[in-house]
C-alpha positions, -999 to 999 in steps of 0.1 A, spaced: 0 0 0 13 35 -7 -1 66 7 10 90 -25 4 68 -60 -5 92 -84 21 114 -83 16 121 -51 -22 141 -53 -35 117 -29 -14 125 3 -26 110 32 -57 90 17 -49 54 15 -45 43 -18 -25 11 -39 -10 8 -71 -46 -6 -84 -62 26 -81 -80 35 -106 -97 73 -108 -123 83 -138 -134 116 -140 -158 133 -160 -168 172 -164 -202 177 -186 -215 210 -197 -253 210 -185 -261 244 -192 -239 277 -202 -230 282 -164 -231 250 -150 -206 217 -151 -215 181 -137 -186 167 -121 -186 130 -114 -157 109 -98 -154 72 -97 -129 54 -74 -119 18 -77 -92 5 -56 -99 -31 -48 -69 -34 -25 -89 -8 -1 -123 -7 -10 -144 -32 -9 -162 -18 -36 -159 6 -63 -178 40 -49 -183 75 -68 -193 115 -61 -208 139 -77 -212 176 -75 -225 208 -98 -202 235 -103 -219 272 -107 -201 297 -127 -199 327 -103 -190 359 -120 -172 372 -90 -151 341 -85 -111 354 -91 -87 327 -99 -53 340 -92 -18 317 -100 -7 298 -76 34 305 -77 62 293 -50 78 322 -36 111 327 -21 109 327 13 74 323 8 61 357 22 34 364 -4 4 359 21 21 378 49 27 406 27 -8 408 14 -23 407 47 2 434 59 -7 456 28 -44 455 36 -44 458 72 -23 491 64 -49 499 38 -80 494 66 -59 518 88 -54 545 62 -90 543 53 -103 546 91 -79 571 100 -94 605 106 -90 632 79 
């Protein structure tokens, strides 16, 4: 048994080398996906078993790229720059 098959995605969730993952996206309408998972892995299941889920487009949603950063000090320094941004805005004219 490994606990990272699949390059690794699966971190912590018990899995073998007989696992087996289908997935399938289906446009339903302009703004809406079906997403459907089906997970074999006879070695750990003792049967095949599946999920499924609709995804909503949301107009507001923001995708932003996801980038290893030296030091990795990209959220502190966001949070820094908008607490300093609440004060400024709050602060008496």
């Amino acid at each position: 048994m490994s606990t990272h098959a699949g390059s690794g995605r699966l971190r912590g969730i018990p899995n073998s080398e007989r696992l087996h993952i289908v997935e399938r996206f289906t446009m339903t309408d302009p703004d809406t996906i079906a997403y459907e998972v089906r997970v074999d892995d006879p070695e750990i299941y003792t049967q095949p078993w599946a999920a499924s889920l609709l995804l909503h487009r949301d107009s507001e949603y923001q995708m932003f790229e996801y980038a290893c950063h030296e030091g990795n000090q990209a959220i502190e320094l966001s949070l820094r720059g908008a607490r300093f941004e609440e004060r400024t805005a709050a602060a008496p004219r």
